[in-house]
Structures are given as C-alpha cells and as structure tokens.
C-alpha positions as CSV (number, residue, x, y, z in Angstrom):
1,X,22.1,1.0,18.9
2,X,19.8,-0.1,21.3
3,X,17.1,-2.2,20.7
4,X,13.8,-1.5,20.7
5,X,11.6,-2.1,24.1
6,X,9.5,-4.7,21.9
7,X,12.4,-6.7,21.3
8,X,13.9,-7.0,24.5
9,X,11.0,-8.9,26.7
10,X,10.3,-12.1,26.8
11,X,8.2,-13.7,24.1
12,X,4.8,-13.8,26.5
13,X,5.6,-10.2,27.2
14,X,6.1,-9.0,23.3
15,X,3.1,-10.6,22.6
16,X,1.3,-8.8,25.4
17,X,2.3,-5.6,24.3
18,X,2.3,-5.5,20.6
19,X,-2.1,-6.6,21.7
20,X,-2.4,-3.7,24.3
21,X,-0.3,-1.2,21.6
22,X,-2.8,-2.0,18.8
23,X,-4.9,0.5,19.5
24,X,-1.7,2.7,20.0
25,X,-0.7,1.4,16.5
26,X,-4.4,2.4,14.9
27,X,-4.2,5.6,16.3
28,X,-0.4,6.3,14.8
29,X,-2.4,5.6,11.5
30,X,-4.4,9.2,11.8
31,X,-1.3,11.3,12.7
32,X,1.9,11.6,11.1
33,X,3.1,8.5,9.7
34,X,2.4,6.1,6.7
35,X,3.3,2.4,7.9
36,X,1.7,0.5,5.1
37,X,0.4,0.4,1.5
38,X,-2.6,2.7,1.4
39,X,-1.5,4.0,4.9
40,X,-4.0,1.9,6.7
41,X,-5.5,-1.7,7.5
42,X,-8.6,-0.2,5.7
43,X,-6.8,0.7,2.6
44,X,-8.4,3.6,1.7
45,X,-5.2,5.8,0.9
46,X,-6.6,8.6,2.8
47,X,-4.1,11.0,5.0
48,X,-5.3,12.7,7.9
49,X,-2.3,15.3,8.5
50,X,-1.1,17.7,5.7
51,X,1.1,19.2,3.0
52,X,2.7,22.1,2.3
53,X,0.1,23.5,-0.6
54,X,3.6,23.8,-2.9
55,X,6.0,20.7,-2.9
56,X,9.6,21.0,-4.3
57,X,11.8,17.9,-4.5
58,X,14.1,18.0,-1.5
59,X,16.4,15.2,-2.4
60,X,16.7,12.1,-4.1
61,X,18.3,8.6,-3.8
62,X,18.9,6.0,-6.4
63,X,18.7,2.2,-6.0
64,X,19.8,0.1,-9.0
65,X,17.3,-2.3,-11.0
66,X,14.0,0.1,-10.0
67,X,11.4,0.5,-7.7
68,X,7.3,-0.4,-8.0
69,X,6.7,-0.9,-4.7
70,X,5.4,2.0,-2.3
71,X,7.2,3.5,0.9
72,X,6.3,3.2,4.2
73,X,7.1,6.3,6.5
74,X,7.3,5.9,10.3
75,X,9.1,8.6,12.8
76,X,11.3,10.0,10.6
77,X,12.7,6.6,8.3
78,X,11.5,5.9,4.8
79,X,11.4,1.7,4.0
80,X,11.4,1.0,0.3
81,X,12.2,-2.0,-1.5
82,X,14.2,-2.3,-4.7
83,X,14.0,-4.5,-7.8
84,X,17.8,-5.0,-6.8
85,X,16.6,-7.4,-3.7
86,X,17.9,-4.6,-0.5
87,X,15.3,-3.2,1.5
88,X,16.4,0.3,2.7
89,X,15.7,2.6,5.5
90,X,16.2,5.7,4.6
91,X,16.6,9.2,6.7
92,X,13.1,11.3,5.8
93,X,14.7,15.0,5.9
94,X,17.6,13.6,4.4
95,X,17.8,10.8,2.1
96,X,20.9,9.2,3.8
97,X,20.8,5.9,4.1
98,X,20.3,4.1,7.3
99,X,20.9,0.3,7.0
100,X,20.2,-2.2,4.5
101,X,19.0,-5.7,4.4
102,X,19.7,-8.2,1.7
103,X,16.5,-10.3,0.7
104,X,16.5,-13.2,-1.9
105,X,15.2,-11.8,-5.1
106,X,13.3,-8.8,-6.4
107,X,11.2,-7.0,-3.8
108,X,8.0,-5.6,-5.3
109,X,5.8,-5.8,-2.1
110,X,5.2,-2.5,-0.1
111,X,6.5,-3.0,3.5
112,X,5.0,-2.7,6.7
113,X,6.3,-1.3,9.6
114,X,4.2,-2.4,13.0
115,X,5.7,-2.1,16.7
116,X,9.8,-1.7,15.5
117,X,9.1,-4.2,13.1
118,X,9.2,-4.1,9.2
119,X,7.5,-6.9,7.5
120,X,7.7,-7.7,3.7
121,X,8.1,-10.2,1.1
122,X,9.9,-10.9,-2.1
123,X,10.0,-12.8,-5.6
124,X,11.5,-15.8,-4.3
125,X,8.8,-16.7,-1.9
126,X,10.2,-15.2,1.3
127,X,8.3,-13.1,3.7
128,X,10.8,-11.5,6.1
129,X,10.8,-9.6,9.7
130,X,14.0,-7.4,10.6
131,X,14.2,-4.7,12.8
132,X,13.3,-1.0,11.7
133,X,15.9,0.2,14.5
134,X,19.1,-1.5,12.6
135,X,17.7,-3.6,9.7
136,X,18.4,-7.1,11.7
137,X,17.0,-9.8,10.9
138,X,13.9,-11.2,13.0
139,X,12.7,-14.4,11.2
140,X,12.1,-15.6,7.7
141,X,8.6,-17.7,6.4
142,X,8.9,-19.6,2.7
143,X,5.9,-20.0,0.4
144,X,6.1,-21.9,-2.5
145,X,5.7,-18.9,-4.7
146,X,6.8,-15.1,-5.6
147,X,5.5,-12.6,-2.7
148,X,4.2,-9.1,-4.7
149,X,1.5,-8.7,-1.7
150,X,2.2,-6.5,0.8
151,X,1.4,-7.4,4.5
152,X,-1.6,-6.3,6.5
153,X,-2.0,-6.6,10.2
154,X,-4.6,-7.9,13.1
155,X,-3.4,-8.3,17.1
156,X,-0.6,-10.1,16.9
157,X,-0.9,-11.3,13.6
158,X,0.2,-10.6,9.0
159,X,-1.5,-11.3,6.9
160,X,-0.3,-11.1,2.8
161,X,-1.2,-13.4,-0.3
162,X,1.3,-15.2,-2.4
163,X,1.4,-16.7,-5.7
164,X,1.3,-20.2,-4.9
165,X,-2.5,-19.3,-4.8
166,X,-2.5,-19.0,-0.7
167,X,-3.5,-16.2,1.9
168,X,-0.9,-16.4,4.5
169,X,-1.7,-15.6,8.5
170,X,1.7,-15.8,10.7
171,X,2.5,-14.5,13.7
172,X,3.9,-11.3,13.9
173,X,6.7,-12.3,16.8
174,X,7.9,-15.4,15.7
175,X,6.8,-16.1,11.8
176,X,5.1,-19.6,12.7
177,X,2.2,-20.2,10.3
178,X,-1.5,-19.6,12.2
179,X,-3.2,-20.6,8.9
180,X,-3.2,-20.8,4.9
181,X,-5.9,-20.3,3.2
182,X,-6.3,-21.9,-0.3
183,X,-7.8,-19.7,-3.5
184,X,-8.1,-20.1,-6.9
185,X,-5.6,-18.4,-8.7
186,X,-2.9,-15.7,-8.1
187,X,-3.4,-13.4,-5.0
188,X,-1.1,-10.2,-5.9
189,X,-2.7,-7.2,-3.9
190,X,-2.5,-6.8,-0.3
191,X,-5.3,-8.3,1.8
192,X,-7.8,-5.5,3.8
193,X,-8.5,-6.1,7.3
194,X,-11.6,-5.1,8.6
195,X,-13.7,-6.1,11.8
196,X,-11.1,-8.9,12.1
197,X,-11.3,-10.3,9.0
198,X,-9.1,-10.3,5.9
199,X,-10.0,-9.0,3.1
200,X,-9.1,-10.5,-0.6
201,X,-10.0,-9.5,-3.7
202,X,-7.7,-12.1,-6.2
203,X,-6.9,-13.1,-9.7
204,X,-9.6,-16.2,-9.5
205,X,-11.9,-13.1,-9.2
206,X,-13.4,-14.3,-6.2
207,X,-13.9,-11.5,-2.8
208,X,-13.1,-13.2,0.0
209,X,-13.6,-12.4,3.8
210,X,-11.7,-15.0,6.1
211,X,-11.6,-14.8,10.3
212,X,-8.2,-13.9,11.1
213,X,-8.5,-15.7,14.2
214,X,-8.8,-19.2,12.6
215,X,-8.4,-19.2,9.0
216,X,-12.2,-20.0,8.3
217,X,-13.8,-18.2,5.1
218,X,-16.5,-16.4,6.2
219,X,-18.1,-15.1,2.9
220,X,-17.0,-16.2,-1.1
221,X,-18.8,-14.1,-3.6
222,X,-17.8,-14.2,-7.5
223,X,-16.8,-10.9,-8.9
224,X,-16.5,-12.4,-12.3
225,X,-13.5,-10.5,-12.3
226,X,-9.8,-11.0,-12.7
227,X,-8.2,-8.5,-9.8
228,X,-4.7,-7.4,-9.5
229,X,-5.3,-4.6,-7.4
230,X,-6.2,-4.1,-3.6
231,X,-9.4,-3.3,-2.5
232,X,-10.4,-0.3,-0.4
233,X,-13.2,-0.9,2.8
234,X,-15.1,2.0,4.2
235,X,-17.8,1.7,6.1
236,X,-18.6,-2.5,4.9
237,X,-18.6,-1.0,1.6
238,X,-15.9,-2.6,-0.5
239,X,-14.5,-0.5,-3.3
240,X,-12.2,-2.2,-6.4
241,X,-11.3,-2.2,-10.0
242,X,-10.9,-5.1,-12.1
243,X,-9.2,-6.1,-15.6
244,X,-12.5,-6.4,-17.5
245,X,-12.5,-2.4,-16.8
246,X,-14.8,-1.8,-14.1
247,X,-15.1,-0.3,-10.8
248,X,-17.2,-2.2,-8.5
249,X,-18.6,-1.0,-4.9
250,X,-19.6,-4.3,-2.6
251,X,-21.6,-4.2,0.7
252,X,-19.6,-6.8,1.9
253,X,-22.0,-7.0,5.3
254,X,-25.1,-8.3,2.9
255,X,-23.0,-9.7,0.4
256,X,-24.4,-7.5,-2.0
257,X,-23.4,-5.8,-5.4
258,X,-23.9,-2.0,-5.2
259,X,-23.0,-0.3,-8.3
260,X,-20.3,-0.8,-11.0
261,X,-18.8,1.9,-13.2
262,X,-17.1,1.3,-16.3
263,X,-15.7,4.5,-18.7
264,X,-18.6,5.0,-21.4
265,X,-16.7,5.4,-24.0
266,X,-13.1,3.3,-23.6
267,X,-12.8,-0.2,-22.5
268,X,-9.2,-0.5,-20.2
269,X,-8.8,-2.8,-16.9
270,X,-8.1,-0.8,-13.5
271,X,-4.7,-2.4,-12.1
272,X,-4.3,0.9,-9.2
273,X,-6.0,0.7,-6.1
274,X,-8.7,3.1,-5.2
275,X,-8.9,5.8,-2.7
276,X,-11.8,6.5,-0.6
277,X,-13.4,9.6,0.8
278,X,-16.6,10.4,2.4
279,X,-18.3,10.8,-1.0
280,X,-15.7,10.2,-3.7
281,X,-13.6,7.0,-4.8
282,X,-10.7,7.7,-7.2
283,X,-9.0,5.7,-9.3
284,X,-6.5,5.7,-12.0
285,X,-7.3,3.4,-15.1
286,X,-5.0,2.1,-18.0
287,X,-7.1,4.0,-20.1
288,X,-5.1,7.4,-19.2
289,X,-6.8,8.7,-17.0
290,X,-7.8,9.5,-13.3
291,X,-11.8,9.0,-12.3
292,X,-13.2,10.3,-9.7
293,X,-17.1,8.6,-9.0
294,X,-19.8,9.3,-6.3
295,X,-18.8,6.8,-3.9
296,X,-23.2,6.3,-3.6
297,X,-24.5,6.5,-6.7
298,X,-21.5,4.6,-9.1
299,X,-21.5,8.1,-11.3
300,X,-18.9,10.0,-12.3
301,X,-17.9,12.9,-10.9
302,X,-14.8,14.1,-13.1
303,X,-11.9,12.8,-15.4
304,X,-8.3,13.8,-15.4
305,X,-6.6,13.0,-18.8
306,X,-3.3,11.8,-18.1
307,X,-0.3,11.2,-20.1
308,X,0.2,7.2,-20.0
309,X,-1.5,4.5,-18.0
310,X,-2.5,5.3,-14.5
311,X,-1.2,1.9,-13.1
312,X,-0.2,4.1,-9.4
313,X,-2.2,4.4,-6.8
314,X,-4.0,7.5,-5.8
315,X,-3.9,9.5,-2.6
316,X,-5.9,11.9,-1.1
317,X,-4.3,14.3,1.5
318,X,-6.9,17.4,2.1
319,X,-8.8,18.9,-0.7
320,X,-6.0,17.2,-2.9
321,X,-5.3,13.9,-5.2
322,X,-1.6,12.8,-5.8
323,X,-0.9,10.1,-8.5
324,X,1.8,9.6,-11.4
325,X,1.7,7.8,-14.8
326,X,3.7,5.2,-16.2
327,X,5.3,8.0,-18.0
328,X,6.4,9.9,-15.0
329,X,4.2,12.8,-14.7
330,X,2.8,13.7,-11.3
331,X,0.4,15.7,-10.4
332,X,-1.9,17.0,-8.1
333,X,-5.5,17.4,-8.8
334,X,-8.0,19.2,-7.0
335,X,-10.3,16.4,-5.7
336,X,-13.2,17.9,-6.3
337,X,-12.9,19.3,-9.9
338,X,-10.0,17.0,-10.7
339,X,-8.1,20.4,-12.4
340,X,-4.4,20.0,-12.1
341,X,-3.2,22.1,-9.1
342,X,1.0,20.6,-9.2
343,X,3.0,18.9,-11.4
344,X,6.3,17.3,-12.2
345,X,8.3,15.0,-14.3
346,X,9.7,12.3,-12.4
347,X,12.5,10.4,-15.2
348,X,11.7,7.0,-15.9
349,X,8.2,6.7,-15.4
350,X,6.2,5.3,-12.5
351,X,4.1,2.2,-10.9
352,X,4.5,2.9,-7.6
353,X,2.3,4.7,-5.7
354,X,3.1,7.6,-3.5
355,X,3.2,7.8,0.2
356,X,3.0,11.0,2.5
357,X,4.1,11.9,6.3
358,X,5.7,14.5,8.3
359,X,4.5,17.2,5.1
360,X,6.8,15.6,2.8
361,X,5.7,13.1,-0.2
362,X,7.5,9.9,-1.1
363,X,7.5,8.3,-4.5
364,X,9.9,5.9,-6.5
365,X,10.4,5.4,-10.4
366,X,10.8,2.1,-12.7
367,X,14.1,3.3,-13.2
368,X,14.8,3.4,-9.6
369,X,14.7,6.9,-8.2
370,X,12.9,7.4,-5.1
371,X,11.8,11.3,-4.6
372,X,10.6,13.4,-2.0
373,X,8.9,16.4,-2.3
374,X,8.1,18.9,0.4
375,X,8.3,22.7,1.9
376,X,12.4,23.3,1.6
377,X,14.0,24.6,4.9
378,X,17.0,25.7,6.1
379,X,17.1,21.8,7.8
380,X,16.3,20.2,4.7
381,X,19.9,18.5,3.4
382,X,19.7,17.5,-0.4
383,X,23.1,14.8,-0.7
384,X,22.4,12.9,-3.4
C-alpha cells in the first residue's frame, strides 16, 4: 500500500504541509469525520453532519480485556484502543479489521488521527505515531508515567498530559519534545486547544492555559477542584465538572468564575466530559443521571434518570443527545426535553463515550465490544 503524500516528502516539506493543511484539517472537523475525543480541538462533542433518526446495530467486533477509550472515525476507518494493548483500524461499513499495532500496556487514551497520522498513548508511558494507512510505526516518546490523556493538536504540534504530573508538547513529525510543563498532580483528561493555547483542567484542581508555542503558562486559576474529566471551550467560556459534584462555567479571557451548578438534592462528582451547544451544556453525573443546564444562566434545564453512573461522555448530533451508563444502556434523548427518543442494551456496560461519522455511531463496552449503529443497507456487511 502506498504511503501517504505526507509521509513521503522531506521532513521541511511534511512540516510545510501538515501548517498549510491545518486549516484543511479544522474544516474536516465540521463535515463527516470524528478524528478525536470530543470530535474537536474545542471539545465540545458537538457533530455538525447527521444520523439516520432510527439506528440499528450494523455489526460488531470484539477485542479481549475491554475498551474505555473513544473511537476516532476518519474516511471510512474506525481507530479504537483496547485494554488488551493493540490499537485497531477498523473498516466503518464493515467491522473488518484493517491492521493492528501492538503498544506496551493497556491503552485507555482516545486516539487522534491528524494528516495520515494516529497519535495516542498508553499505560506504560508511551505516546506513539504510526500510520493510519498501514498501522506502521512513526516514532515513539516515553514519560515517566501511565498515558490515559488523549492528544490534542496545534500547527505542527500534540499536545496530551501524563501522570508523571506533566503536559507534554512534541512535534507531530518527528516526536522530539518542544516543552513539558510541570503541574501539581495527575493530568488524566485531554488538554483543549484554543486561540493557540492548551487547555488543562487537572487532578491538582488547577485550570491552566499554557502558549503552545513555548511552553509558558499564560493563566493559573484554582478550581478548588479535583478534575478527571476534559473540559469543553466555547466561545472563552470554559465548561467542566469536578469530583466535589459541580459543574463550573469559566470565562477563561477575564479569568473569571461564571456560574456553578451542583444537583440540589444528590451530592455525586462529574467524571464525563460536557457537551456544548449554543444554549445548553450536558453532562452525565455519577449520580445517575444526564443534566442538561442553560449554558448562561448555570440552571437547569432538564434531568434524564439513568440506570447506573453516567461516567460516558455525551454527544449532541442535531436536535439529539447520545450517552450510555456504566450499565450498558444507551439512549437518545431529545436535547431539549431530555425524553428518551432511542434506546439499547449494549452487554457489559459502558465508560467510553460514543463517536459519530458517515451516519453511523461508534461505541465500545468494558467488556470489550465495540458497536456501530446506523441506517442498514443493502452495503452494510455484518461479519462478526
């Protein structure tokens, strides 16, 4: 198989291109494909495109030891990680494998796929580069600690947090280290990239913003929060939820608090990510259930009662919300009344959060199998 154009100039020229195809790149984000964890540098886990308005599983594929990480879908491959340490690409209408890659250890990070590229990290510390043509490998960074972060993007340029206690910036061609920066505790979700700055909500419960260009932090303001989750950016308003149960909303331009929302009436932390509309975030809480709040005001708009922990990450494609519990049911709400509008039971519960692209939905259980729904066809091949 041929490799792709990327990969076959000269370093100057690769790093040329992937800078002139960022903007190529952004605009990929708004059409049919899902490249990253929340589907965009911003995070919000908002999809532009669309689903059919009744999904059916179409096939399934199993990978031993489980899944909690989320897919990435680019141009017809899925790229998921397993608890089993492979990294598969994965035919969308299909389900038939493509290649494999063997990492070190458990791979819990989502992976990115930027410019024929798919970046990721795993338990042991490594933070790997292979190419999403063949699965080959590009180059390999070590930290000093496990990698559950997934990998943002900027030029030429990831960015992802570790568990040594360090944000990471490499280069995306070669893996050499631009800069670490140094927190205070445990960085586990995925760093936001905004206005060329990364970023970081951590475990020290500090929000960070650092230049991407040098490493430098730009603003530090205490949360007084331990965070496991990622945040979500729109518009220099900073959405995230926190282990001491609330949901906060930052202007992170005037390093200013804006509102925080915590359930009146049952105290659980928020460990999923939020998704962001124009007037709504969402967010599912361990405290069963899905809220929806007035992205202004910090009020509550609606409640879904789930069956377990929300610990998943919503979505919002349309009018709709996807998300599962750690039980395994998942639904789809209506995301303005949050009244269940689809549902199914997916076996062995679920942690990671779903993905969507090309009209089909992506979604992988603890007990390792990874679904897609969609609008069955005469096309559509179930294998497995």
């Amino acid at each position: 198989m041929k490799a792709p154009l990327v990969n076959q100039l000269p370093l100057l020229g690769r790093i040329f291109l992937l800078l002139m195809s960022g903007c190529i790149f952004e605009a990929s984000l708004l059409g049919q494909s899902w490249p990253m964890f929340r589907g965009s540098q911003e995070q919000t886990g908002f999809y532009r495109g669309t689903l059919p308005q009744q999904l059916e599983p179409l096939w399934t594929f199993e990978i031993q030891e489980g899944i909690e990480g989320t897919a990435a879908i680019v141009a017809g491959t899925v790229y998921i990680g397993g608890l089993n340490g492979i990294l598969y690409a994965l035919d969308l209408r299909t389900g038939t494998p493509k290649w494999t890659f063997q990492a070190s250890d458990e791979i819990r990070s989502s992976p990115l796929v930027l410019n024929g590229t798919v970046f990721f990290g795993d338990e042991a510390g490594k933070f790997f580069a292979v190419k999403a043509a063949n699965g080959q490998q590009e180059w390999v960074f070590t930290a000093d600690a496990g990698i559950t972060s997934s990998a943002n993007w900027f030029e030429d340029k990831v960015v992802f947090g570790s568990y040594d206690n360090f944000v990471y910036c490499l280069s995306a061609i070669d893996g050499k280290l631009r800069w670490r920066h140094e927190t205070e505790g445990y960085v586990h979700g995925t760093p936001t990239v905004v206005d060329g700055k990364a970023v970081v909500t951590g475990c020290d419960g500090f929000l960070r913003l650092i230049s991407i260009q040098d490493g430098s932090e730009v603003l530090k303001m205490n949360l007084g929060s331990y965070i496991g989750a990622s945040a979500a950016v729109n518009a220099n308003e900073l959405f995230v939820g926190s282990f001491d149960d609330r949901v906060m909303a930052v202007d992170i331009r005037e390093s200013k608090l804006l509102w925080i929302y915590q359930n009146p009436k049952r105290s659980f932390p928020f460990y999923s990510s939020p998704a962001v509309t124009g007037d709504l975030v969402v967010i599912g809480g361990r405290d069963k259930r899905v809220h929806a709040i007035d992205r202004v005001t910090g009020e509550e708009r609606w409640t879904f009662l789930a069956k377990s922990k929300v610990d998943s990450s919503p979505i919002v494609v349309g009018s709709r919300v996807f998300v599962a519990d750690t039980r395994g049911s998942m639904v789809g709400l209506n995301l303005h009344t949050g009244q269940p509008l689809w549902y199914f039971d997916i076996s062995g519960g679920v942690q990671a959060s779903p993905s969507v692209a090309e009209e089909k939905l992506i979604i992988g259980s603890l007990t390792g199998t990874l679904y897609c729904f969609g609008r069955p066809t005469s096309k559509d091949i179930s294998p497995h």
